[in-house]
Backbone as ProteinMPNN parsed JSONL, in Angstrom:
{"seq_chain_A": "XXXXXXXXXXXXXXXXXXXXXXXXXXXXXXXXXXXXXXXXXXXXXXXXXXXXXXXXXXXXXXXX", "coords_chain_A": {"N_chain_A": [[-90.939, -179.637, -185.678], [-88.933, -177.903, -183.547], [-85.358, -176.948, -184.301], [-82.535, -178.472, -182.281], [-84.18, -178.819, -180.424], [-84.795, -181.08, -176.813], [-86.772, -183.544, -177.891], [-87.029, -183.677, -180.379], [-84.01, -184.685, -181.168], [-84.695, -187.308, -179.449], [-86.585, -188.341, -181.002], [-85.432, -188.728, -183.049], [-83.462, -190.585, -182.979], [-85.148, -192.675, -182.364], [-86.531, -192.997, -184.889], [-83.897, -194.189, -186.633], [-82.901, -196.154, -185.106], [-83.98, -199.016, -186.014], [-82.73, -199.191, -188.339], [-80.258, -199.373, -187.626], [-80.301, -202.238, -187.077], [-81.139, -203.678, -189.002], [-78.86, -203.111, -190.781], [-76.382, -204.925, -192.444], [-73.5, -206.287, -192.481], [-71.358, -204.163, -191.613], [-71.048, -201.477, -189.049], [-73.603, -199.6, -187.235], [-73.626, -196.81, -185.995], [-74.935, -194.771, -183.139], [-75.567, -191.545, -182.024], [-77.308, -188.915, -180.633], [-78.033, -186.602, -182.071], [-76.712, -187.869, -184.812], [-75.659, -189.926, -187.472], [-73.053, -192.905, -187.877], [-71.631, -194.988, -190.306], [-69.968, -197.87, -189.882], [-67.584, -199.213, -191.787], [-65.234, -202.293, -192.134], [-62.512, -203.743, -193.682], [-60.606, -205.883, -195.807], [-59.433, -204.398, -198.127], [-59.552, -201.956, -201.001], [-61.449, -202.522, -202.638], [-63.225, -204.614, -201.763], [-63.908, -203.194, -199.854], [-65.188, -201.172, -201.164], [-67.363, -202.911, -202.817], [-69.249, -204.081, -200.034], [-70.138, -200.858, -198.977], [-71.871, -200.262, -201.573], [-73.841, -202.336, -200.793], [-74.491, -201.417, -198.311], [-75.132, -199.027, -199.165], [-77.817, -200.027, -201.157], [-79.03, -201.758, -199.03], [-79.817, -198.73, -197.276], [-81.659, -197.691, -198.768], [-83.258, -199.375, -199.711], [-84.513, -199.514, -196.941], [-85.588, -197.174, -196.364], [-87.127, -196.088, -197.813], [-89.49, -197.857, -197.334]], "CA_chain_A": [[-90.095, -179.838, -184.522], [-87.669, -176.923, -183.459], [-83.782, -177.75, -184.302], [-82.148, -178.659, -181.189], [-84.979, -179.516, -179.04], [-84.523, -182.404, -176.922], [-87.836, -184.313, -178.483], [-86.412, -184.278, -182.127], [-83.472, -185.836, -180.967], [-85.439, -188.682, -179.491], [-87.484, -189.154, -182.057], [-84.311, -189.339, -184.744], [-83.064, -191.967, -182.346], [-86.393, -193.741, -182.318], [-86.288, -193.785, -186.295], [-82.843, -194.872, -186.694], [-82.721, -197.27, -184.199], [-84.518, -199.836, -186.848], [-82.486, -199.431, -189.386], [-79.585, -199.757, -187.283], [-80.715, -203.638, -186.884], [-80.951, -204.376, -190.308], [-77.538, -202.887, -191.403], [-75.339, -206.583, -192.266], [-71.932, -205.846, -193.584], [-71.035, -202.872, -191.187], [-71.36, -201.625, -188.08], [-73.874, -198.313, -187.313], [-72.755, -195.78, -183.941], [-75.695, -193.535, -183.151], [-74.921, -190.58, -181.274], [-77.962, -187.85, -180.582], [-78.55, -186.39, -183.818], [-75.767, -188.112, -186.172], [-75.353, -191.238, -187.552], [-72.058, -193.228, -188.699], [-71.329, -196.559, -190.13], [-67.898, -198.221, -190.037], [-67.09, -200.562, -192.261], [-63.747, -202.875, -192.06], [-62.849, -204.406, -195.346], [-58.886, -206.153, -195.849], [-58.83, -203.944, -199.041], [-60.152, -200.761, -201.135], [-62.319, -203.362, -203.568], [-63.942, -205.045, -200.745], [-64.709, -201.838, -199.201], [-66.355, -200.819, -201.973], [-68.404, -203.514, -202.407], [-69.295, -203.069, -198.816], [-70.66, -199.912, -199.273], [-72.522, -200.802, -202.099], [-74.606, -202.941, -200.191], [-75.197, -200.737, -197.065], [-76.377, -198.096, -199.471], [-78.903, -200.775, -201.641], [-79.573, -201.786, -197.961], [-80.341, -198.023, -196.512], [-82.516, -197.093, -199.51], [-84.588, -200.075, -199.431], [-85.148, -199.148, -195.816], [-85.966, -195.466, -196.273], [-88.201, -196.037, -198.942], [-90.666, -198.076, -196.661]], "C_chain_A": [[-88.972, -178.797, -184.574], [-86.343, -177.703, -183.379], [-83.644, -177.214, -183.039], [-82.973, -178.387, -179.824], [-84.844, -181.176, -178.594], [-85.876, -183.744, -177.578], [-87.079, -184.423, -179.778], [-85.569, -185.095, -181.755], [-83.975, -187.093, -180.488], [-85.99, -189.216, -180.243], [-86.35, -189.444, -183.042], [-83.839, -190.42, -183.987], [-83.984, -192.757, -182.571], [-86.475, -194.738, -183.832], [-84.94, -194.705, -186.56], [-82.531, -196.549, -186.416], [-82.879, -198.597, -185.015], [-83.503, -200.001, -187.489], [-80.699, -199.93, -189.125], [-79.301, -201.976, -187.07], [-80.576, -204.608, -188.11], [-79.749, -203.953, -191.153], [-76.775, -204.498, -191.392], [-74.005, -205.628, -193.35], [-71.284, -204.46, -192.658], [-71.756, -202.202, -189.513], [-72.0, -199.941, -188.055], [-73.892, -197.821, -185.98], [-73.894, -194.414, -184.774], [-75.309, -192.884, -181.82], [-75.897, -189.237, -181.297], [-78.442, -187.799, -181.507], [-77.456, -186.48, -185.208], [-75.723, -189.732, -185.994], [-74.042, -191.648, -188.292], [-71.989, -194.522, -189.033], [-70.188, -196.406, -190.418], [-67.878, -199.854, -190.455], [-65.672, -200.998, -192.185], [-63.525, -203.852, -193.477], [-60.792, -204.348, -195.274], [-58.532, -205.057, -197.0], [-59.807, -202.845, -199.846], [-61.566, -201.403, -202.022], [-63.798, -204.057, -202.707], [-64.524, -204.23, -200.267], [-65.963, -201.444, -200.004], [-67.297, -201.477, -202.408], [-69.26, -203.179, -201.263], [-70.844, -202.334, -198.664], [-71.594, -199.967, -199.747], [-74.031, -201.157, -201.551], [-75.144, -202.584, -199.247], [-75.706, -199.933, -197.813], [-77.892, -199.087, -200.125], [-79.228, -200.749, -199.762], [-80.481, -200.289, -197.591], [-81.44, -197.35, -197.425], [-83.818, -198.056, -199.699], [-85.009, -200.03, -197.919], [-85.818, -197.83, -195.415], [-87.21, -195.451, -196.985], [-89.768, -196.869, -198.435], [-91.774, -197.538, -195.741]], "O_chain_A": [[-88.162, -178.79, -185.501], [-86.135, -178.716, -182.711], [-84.133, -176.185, -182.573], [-82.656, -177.967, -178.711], [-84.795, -182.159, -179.333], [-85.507, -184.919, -177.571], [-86.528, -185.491, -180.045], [-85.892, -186.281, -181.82], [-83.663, -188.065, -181.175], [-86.034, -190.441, -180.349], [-86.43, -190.413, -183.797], [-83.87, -191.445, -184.668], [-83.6, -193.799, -183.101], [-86.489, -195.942, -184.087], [-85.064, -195.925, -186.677], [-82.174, -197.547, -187.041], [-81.977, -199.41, -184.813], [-83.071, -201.145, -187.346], [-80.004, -200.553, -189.927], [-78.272, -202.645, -186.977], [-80.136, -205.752, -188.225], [-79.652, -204.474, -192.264], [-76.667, -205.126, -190.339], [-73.825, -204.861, -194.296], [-70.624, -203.703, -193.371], [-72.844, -202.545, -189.051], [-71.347, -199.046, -188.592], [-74.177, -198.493, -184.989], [-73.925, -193.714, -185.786], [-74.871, -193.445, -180.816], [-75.41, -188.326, -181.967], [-79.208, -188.64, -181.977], [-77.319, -185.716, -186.164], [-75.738, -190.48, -185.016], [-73.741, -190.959, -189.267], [-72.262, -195.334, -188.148], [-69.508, -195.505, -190.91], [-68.027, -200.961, -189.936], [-64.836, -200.095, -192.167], [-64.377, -204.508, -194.077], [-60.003, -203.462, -194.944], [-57.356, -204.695, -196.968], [-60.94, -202.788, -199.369], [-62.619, -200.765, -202.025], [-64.99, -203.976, -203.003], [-65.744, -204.35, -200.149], [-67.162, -201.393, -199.729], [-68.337, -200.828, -202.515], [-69.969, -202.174, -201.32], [-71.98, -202.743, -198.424], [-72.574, -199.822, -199.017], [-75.068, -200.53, -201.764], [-76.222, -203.101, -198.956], [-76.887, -199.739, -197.526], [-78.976, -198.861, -199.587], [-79.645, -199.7, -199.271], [-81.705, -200.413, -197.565], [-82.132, -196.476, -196.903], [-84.995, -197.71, -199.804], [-86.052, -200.65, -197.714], [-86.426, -197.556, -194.38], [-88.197, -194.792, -196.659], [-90.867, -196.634, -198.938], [-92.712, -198.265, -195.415]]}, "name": "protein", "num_of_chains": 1, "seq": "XXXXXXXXXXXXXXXXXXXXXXXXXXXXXXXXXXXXXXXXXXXXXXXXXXXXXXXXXXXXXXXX"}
């Protein structure tokens, strides 16, 4: 797929989109061809937990 054709971008939306669903703990904002999550956490401990858990989360989803 040539970078910055509009087909790749659809299709990275297409993949995403999933994994966007199963994110818990955090919220994921897709945007073309980037993805962000935003977590909210009262404190830097919590956060990092958090985190934690969206990455275990995005690696057991990648890996399927």
């Amino acid at each position: 797929m040539p970078q910055g054709s509009a087909l790749g971008q659809i299709l990275f939306l297409l993949y995403l989109n999933d994994h966007a669903i199963n994110i818990h703990w955090a919220e994921m904002v897709l945007f073309t061809n980037s993805a962000n999550i935003l977590i909210e956490a009262v404190n830097e401990d919590v956060q990092n937990q958090k985190k934690n858990r969206i990455v275990k989360e995005l690696l057991i989803l990648v890996s399927c």
